[in-house]
C-alpha positions as CSV (number, residue, x, y, z in Angstrom):
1,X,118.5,111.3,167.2
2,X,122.2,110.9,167.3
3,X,122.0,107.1,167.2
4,X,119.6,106.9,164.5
5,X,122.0,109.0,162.3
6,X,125.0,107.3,163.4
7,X,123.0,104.1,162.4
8,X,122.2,105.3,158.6
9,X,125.7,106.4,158.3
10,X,127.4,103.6,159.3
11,X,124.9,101.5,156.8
12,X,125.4,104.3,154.3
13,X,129.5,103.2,154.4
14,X,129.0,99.5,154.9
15,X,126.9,99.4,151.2
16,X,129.3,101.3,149.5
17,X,132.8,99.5,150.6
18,X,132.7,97.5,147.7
19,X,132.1,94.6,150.0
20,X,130.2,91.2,147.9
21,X,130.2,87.7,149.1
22,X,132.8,85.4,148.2
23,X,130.6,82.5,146.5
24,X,127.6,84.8,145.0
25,X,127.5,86.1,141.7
26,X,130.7,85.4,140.3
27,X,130.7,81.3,141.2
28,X,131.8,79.7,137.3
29,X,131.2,76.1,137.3
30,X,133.0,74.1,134.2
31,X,130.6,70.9,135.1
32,X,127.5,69.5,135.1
33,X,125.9,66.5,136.5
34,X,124.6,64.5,134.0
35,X,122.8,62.4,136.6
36,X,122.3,61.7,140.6
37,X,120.9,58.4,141.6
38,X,119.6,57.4,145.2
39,X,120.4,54.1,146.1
40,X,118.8,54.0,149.9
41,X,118.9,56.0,152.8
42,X,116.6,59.0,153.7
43,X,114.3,59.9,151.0
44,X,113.9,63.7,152.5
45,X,117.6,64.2,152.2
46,X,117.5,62.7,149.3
47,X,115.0,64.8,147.8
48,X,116.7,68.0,149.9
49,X,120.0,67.2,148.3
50,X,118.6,66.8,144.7
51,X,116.9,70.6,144.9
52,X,120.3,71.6,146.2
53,X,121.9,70.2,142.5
54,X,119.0,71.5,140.8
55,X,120.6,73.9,139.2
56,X,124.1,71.9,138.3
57,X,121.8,69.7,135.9
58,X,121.9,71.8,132.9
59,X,124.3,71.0,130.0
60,X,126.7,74.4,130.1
61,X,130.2,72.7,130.4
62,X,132.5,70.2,129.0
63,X,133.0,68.5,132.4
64,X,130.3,65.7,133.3
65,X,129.4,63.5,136.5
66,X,127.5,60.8,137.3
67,X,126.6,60.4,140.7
68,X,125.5,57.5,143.0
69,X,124.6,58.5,146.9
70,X,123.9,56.2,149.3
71,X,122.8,58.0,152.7
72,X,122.7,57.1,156.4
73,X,121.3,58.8,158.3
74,X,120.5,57.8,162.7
75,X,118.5,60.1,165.3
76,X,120.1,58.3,168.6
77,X,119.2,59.6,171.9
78,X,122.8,61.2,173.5
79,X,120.8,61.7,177.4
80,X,117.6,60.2,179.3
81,X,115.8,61.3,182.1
82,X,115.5,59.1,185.5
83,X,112.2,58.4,184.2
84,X,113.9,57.3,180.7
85,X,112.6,60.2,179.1
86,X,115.2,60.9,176.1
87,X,116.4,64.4,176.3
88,X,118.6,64.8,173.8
89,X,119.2,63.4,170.5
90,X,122.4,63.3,168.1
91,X,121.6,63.2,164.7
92,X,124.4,62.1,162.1
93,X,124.3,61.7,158.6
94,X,126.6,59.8,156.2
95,X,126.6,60.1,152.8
96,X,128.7,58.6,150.3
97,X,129.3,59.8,146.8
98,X,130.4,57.2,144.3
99,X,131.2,59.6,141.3
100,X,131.8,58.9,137.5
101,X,133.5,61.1,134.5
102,X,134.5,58.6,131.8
103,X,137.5,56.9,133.3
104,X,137.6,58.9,136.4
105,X,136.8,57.4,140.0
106,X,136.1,58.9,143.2
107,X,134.5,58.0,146.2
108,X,134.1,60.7,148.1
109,X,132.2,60.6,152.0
110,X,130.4,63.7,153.9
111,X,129.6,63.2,157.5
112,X,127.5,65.8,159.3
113,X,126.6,65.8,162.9
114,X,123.8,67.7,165.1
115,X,122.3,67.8,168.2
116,X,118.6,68.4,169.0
117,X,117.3,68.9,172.3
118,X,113.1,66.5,172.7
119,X,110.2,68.7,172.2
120,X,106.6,68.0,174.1
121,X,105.3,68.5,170.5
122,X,106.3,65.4,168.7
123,X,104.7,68.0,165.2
124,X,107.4,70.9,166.6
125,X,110.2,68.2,167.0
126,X,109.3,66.6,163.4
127,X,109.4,70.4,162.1
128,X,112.5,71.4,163.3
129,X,114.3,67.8,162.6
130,X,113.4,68.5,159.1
131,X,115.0,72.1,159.3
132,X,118.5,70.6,160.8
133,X,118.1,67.8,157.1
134,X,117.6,70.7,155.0
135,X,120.9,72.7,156.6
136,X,122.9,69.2,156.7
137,X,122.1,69.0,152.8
138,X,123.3,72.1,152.0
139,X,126.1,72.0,153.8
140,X,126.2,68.5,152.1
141,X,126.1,69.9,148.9
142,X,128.1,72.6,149.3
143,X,131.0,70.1,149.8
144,X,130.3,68.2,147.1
145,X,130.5,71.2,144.8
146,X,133.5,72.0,146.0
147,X,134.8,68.6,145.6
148,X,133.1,68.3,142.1
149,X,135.4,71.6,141.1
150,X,138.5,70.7,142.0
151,X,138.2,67.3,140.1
152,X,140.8,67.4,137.4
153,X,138.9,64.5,134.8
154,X,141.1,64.8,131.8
């Protein structure tokens, strides 16, 4: 009984300590992105990192962008078996953003690297491969918005 009412306490104090996250609620963005475009790569991280901008599409800010991506992305085994049975597999992923403002420039290049252990279920490999894309493009993303901020295009 002691522990459960330590528990509530402690909960009880942790919601109240004024405590928020540092990028929630309160994230101003003085940009949009007029447009993305895909020139080759990975269509699924293509398509993951266009939901991620989803909502930097709208027309609220003086700031634009326009944005060209070109994405690489590899699956290459890192250890085999003795029976040359991969193992292990390092996936990487390149992408490059060309952007635009008027007479601004930037090229601006995200790499992000994983490792994935081989399932026996090639569906359960396919599924989780396509869970380590959608983290990569948010972490993707995230970097480009951060980029995309501190862009001074006056």
């Amino acid at each position: 009984m002691k522990k459960i009412l330590t528990l509530f306490l402690f909960l009880f104090l942790l919601e109240n300590c004024g405590y928020s996250p540092m990028y929630s609620k309160n994230q101003k963005t003085d940009f949009y992105i007029q447009s993305i475009d895909f020139d080759d790569g990975d269509n699924e991280m293509a398509s993951f990192i266009k939901t991620n901008l989803s909502n930097y599409f709208t027309k609220n800010a003086e700031k634009s962008f326009i944005i060209n991506t070109k994405i690489k992305y590899q699956k290459t085994p890192i250890s085999k078996t003795a029976e040359a049975i991969t193992e292990e597999y390092n996936l990487n992923s390149m992408v490059t953003f060309q952007i635009k403002s008027g007479n601004f420039n930037k090229t601006l290049v995200v790499n992000e690297t994983s490792k994935m252990d081989n399932f026996n279920d090639e569906f359960e490999e396919k599924q989780y491969e396509q869970t380590i894309k959608k983290n990569m493009s948010r972490s993707i993303v995230s970097k480009l918005l951060i980029q995309l901020s501190r862009f001074n295009v006056n």
